[in-house]
KEKE-3310 file (N, C-alpha, C; in steps of 0.2 Angstrom, whole numbers, plus 5000, padded with zeros to 4 digits):
npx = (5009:5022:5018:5016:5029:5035:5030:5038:5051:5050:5052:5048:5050:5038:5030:5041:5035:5022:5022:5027:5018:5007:5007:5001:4986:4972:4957:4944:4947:4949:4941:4930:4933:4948:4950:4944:4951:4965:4961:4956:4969:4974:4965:4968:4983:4981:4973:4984:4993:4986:4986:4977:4965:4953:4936:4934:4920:4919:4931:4929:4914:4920:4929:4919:4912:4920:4925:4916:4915:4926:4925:4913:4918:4931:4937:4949:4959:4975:4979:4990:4989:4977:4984:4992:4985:4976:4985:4994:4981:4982:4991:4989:4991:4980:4974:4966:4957:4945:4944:4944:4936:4922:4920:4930:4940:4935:4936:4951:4953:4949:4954:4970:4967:4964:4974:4989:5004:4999:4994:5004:5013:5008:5011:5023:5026:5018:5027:5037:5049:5053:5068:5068:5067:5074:5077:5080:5094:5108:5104:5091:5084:5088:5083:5070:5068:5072:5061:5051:5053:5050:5039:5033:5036:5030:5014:5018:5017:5008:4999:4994:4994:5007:5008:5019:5023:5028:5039:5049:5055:5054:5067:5076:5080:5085:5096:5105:5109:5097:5087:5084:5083:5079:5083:5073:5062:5061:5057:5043:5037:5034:5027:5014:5013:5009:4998:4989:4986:4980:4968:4964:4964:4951:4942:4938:4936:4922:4914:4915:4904:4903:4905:4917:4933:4942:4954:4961:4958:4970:4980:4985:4992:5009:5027:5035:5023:5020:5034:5033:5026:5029:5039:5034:5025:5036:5043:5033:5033:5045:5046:5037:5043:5055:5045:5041:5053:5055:5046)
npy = (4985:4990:4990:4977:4974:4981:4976:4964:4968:4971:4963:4958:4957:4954:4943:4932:4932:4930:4916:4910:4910:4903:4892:4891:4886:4884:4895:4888:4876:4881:4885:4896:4903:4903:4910:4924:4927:4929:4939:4949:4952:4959:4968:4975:4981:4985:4998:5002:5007:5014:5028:5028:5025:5016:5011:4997:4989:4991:4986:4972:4971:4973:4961:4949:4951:4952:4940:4931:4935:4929:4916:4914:4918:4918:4905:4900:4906:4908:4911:4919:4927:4935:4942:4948:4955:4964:4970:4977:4984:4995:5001:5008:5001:4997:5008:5023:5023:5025:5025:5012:4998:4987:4987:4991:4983:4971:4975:4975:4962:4956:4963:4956:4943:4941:4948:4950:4945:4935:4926:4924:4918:4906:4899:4899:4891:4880:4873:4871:4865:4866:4873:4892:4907:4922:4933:4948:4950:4964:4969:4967:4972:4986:4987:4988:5001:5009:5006:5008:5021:5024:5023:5031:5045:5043:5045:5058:5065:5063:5070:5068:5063:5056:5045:5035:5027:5024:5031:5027:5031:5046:5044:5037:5046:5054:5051:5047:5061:5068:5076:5093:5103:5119:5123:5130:5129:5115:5116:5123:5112:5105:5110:5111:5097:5096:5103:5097:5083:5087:5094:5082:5074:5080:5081:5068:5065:5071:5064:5051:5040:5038:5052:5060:5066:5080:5086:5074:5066:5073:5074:5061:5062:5059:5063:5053:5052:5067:5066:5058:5064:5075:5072:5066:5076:5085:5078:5076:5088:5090:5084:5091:5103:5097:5093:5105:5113:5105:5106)
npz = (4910:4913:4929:4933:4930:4940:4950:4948:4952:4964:4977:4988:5008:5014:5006:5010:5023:5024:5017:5027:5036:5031:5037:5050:5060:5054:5051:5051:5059:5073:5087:5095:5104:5108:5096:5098:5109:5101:5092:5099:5105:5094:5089:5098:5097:5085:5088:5097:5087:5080:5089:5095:5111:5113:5118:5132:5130:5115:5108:5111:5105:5091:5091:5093:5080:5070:5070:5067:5055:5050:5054:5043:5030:5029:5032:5028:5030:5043:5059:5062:5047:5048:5056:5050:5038:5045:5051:5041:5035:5044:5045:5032:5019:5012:5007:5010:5027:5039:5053:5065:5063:5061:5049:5042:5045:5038:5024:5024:5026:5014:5004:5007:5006:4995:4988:4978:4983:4992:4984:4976:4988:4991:4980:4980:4991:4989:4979:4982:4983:4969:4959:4960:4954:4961:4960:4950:4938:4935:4922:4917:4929:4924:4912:4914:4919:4911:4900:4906:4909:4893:4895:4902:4897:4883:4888:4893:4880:4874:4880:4892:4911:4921:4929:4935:4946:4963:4961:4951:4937:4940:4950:4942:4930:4940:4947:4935:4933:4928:4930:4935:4944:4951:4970:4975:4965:4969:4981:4980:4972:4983:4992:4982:4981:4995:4997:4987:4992:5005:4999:4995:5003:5012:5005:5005:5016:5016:5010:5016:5024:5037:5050:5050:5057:5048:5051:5058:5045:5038:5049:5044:5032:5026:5028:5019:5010:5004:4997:4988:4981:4976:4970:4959:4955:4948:4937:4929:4925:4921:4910:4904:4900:4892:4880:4877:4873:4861:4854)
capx = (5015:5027:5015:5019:5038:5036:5029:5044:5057:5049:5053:5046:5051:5030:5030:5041:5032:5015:5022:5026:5011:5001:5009:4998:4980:4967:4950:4940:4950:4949:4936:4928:4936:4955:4949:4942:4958:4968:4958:4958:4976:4978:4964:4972:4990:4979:4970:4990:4999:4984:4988:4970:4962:4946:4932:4934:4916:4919:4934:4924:4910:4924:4930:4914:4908:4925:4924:4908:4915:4929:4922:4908:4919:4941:4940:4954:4966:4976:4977:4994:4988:4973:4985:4994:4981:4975:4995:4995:4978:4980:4996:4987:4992:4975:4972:4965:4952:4940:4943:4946:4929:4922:4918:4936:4943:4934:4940:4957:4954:4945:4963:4974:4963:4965:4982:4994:5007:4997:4993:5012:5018:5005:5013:5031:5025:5014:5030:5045:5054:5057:5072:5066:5072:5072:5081:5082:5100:5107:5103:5084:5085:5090:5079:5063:5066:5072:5053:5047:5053:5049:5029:5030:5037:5023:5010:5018:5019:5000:4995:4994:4996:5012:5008:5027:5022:5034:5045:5053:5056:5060:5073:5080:5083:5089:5102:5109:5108:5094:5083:5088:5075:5083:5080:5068:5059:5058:5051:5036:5035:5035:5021:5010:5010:5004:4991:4987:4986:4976:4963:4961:4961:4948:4935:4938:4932:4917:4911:4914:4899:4903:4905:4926:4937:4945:4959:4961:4962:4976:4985:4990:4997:5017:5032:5036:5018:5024:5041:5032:5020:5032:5043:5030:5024:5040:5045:5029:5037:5051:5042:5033:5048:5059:5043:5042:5057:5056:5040)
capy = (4982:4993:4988:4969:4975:4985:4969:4958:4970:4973:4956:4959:4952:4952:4937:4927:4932:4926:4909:4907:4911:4899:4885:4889:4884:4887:4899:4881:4871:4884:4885:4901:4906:4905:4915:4929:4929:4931:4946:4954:4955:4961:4973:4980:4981:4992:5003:5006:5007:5022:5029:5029:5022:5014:5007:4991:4985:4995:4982:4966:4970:4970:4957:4947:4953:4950:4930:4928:4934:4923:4910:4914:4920:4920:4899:4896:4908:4908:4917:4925:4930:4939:4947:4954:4957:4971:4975:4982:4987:4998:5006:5012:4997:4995:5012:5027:5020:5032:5021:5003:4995:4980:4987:4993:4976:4966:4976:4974:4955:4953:4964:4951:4937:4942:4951:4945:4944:4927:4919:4921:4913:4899:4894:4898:4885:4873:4875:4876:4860:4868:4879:4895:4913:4926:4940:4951:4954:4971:4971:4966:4981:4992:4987:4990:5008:5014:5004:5013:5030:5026:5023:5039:5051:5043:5047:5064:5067:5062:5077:5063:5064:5054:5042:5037:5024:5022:5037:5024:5035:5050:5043:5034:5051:5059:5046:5048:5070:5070:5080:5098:5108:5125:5123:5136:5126:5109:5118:5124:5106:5099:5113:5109:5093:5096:5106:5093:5078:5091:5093:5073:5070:5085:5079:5059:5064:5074:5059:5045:5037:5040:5059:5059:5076:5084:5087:5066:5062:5077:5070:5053:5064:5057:5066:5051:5055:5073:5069:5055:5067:5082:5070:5064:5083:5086:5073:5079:5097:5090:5082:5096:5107:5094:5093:5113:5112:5100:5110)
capz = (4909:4921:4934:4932:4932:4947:4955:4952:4956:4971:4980:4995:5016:5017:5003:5014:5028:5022:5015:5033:5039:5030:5042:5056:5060:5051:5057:5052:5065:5080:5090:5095:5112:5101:5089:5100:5111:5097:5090:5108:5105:5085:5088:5102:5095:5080:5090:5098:5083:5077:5093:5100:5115:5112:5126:5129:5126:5107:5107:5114:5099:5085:5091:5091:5074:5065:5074:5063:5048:5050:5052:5038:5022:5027:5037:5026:5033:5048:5063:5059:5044:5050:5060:5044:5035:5051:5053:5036:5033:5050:5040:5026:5013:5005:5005:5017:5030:5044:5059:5065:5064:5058:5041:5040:5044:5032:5019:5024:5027:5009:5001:5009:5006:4987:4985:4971:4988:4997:4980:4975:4992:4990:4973:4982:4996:4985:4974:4987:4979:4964:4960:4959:4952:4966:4959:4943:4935:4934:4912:4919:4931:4919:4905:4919:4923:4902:4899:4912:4904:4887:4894:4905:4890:4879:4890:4893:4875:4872:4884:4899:4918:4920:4935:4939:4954:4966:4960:4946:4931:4944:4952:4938:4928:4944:4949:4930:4933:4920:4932:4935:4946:4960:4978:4976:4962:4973:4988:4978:4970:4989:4993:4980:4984:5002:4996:4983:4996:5010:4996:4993:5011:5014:4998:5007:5025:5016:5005:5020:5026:5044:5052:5052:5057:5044:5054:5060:5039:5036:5048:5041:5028:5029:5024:5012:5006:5003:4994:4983:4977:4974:4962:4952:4950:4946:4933:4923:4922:4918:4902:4901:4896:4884:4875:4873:4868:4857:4848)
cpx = (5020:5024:5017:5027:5037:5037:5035:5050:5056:5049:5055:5047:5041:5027:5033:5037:5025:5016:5023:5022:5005:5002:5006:4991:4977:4960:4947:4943:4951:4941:4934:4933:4945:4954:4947:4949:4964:4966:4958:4965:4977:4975:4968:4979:4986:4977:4979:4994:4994:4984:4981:4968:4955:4944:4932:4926:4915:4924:4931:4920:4914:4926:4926:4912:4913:4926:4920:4910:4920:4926:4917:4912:4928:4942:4945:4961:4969:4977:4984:4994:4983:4978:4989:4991:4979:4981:4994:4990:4977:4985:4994:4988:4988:4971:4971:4958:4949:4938:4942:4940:4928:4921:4926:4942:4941:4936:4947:4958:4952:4957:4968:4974:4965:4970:4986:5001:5004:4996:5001:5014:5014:5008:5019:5031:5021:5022:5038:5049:5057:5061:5067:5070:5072:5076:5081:5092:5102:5103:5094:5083:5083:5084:5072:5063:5069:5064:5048:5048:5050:5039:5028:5030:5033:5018:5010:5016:5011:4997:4993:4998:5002:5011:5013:5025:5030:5041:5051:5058:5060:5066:5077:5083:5088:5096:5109:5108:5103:5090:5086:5084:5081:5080:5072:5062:5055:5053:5044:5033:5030:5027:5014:5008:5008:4999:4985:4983:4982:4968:4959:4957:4951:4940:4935:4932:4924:4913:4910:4907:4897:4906:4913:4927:4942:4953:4962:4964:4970:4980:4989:4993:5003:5020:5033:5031:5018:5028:5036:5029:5024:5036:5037:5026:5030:5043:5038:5030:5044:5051:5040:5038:5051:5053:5039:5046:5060:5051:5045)
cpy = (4984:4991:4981:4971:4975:4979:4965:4960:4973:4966:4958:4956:4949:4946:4930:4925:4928:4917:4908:4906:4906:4894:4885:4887:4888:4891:4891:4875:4876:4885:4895:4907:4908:4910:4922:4931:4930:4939:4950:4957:4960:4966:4979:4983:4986:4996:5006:5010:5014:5025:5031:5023:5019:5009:4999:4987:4988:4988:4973:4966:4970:4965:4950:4945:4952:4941:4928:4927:4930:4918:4908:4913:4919:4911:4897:4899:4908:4912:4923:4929:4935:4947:4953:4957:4964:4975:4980:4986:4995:5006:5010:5009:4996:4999:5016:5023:5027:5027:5014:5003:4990:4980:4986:4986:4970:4968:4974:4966:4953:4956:4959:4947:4937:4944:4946:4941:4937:4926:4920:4919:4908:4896:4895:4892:4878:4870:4871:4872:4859:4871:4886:4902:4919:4933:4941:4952:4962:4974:4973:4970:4986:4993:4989:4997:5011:5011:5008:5022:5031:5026:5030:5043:5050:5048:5054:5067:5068:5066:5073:5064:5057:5051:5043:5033:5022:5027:5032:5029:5041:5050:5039:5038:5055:5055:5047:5058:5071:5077:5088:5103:5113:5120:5124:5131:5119:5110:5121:5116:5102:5103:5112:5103:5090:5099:5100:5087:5081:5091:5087:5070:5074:5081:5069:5060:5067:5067:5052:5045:5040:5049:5056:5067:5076:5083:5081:5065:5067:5075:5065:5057:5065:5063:5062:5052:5061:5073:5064:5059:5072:5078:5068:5072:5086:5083:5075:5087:5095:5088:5087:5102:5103:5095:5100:5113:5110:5104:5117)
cpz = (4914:4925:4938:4934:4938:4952:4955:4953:4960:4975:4985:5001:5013:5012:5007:5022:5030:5021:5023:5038:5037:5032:5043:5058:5058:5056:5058:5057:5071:5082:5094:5100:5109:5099:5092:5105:5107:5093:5095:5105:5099:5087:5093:5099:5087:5081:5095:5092:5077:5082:5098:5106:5116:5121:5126:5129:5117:5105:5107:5106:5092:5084:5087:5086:5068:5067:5068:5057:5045:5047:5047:5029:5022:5033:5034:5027:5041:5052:5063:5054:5042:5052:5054:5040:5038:5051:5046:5036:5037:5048:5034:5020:5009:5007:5012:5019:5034:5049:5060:5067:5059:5051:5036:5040:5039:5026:5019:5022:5019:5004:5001:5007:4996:4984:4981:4977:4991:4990:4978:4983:4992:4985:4977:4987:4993:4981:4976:4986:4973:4965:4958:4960:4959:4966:4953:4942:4934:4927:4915:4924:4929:4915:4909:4918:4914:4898:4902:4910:4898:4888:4896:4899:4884:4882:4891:4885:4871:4877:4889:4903:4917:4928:4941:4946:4956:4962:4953:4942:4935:4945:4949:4934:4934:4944:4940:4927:4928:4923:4937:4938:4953:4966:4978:4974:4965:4979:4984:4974:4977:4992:4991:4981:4992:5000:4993:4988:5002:5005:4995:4999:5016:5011:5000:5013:5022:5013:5011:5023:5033:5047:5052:5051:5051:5046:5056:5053:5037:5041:5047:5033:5030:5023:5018:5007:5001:4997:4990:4978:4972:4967:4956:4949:4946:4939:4928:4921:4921:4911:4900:4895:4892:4881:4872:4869:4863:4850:4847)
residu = (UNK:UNK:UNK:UNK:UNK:UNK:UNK:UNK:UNK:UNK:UNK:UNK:UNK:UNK:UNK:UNK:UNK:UNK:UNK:UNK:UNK:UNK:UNK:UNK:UNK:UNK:UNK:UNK:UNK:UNK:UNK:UNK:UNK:UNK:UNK:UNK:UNK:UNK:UNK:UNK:UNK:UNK:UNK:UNK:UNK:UNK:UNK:UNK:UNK:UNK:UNK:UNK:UNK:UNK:UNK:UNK:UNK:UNK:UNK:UNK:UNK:UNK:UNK:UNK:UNK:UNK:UNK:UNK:UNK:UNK:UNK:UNK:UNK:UNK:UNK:UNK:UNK:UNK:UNK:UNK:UNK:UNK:UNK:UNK:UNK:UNK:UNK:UNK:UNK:UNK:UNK:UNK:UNK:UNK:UNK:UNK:UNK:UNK:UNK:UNK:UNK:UNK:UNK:UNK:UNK:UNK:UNK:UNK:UNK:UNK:UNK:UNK:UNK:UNK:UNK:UNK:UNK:UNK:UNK:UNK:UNK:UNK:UNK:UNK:UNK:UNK:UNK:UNK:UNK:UNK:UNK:UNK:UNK:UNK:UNK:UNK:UNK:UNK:UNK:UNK:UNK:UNK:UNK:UNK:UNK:UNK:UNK:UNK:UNK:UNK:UNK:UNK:UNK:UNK:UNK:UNK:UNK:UNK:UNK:UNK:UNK:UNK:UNK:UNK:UNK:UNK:UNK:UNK:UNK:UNK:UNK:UNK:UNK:UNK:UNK:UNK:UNK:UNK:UNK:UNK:UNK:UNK:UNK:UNK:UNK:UNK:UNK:UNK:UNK:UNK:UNK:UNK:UNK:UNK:UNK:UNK:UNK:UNK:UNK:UNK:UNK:UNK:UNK:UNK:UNK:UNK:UNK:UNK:UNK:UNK:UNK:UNK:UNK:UNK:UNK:UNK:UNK:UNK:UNK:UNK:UNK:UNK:UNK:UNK:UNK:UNK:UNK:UNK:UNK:UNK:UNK:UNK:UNK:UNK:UNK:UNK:UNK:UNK:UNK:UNK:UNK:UNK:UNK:UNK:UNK:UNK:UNK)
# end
């Protein structure tokens, strides 16, 4: 149920961006040589923006073997949406990956191809001549993140991890001073949750398929990864003690 919430008071740019994207030409109406200069370019701009420099016949055969799949499984998207689908996937939007390769992009293209994000802006563009709502009220706000507390403080209460996506709950008791931790206290929250996030990323790189460094998955661990982690450890120690207190 939160989840849902979450989804519509996050009204996202990359909703309108998508619907804009579904103007342009389809894979099924370009022809090969397009479609391969087009990926030249996106994978390039992916192997920049993960700050590696790959050979270019490594780039040439991605290209190639991502043209196929196109055209085999995704001819109904466009070529700017391909390029979103890599933009994000190359950011870590549909999850951690272990190197731009064509396994790693058809996942990403499959994510895209399915996310609630492109079939909501096909109904907003199949749609676009209705009125439609595109904002919550403050009440519908409000009542989101006190629904959102009453599910966490169950699950805390039923001896349950306390998810907390998107730091909701967190930063909805901070902001109303409910959350009360020292300095002291938070830098051992922020700690634990680097250790926490080193272990995850440690037990990813042993399990992948392909040989990856250790060192390469630790560091796409971000500082926002860091604080996200530290409040949602924190916000169940903060459950933790009212409901001592409470016994």
């Amino acid at each position: 149920m939160i989840k849902n919430e979450l989804k519509k008071f996050e009204m996202s740019t990359e909703i309108a961006l998508i619907r804009q994207s579904l103007i342009g030409t389809k894979i099924r109406e370009c022809d090969d040589a397009t479609i391969m200069e087009s990926l030249a370019v996106i994978v390039a701009a992916m192997f920049a923006t993960a700050g590696q420099k790959p050979e270019k016949k490594d780039v040439k055969m991605i290209c190639r073997e991502v043209c196929k799949d196109l055209k085999n499984r995704y001819k109904g998207l466009t070529l700017d949406e391909v390029k979103i689908a890599c933009d994000n996937g190359v950011r870590g939007d549909y999850g951690d990956y272990f190197g731009i390769n064509v396994v790693s992009i058809n996942k990403w293209l499959k994510a895209y191809y399915y996310s609630e994000e492109r079939q909501r802006a096909q109904r907003e563009k199949l749609f676009k001549g209705l009125p439609q709502r595109t904002a919550l009220t403050a009440d519908e706000i409000l009542q989101i993140k006190v629904n959102a507390y009453r599910e966490a403080y169950g699950l805390a209460a039923a001896g349950k991890y306390v998810p907390d996506l998107g730091n909701l709950v967190y930063n909805f008791l901070d902001s109303r001073g409910k959350i009360s931790f020292t300095k002291e206290e938070k830098l051992v929250f922020v700690e634990r949750a680097r250790a926490e996030l080193e272990t995850e990323a440690k037990e990813r790189a042993r399990e992948a398929l392909a040989p990856v460094r250790i060192d390469s998955v630790i560091a796409r661990i971000t500082d926002t990864g860091i604080i996200q982690r530290a409040k949602r450890i924190a916000l169940n120690e903060h459950f933790r003690r009212i409901l001592e207190k409470e016994k």
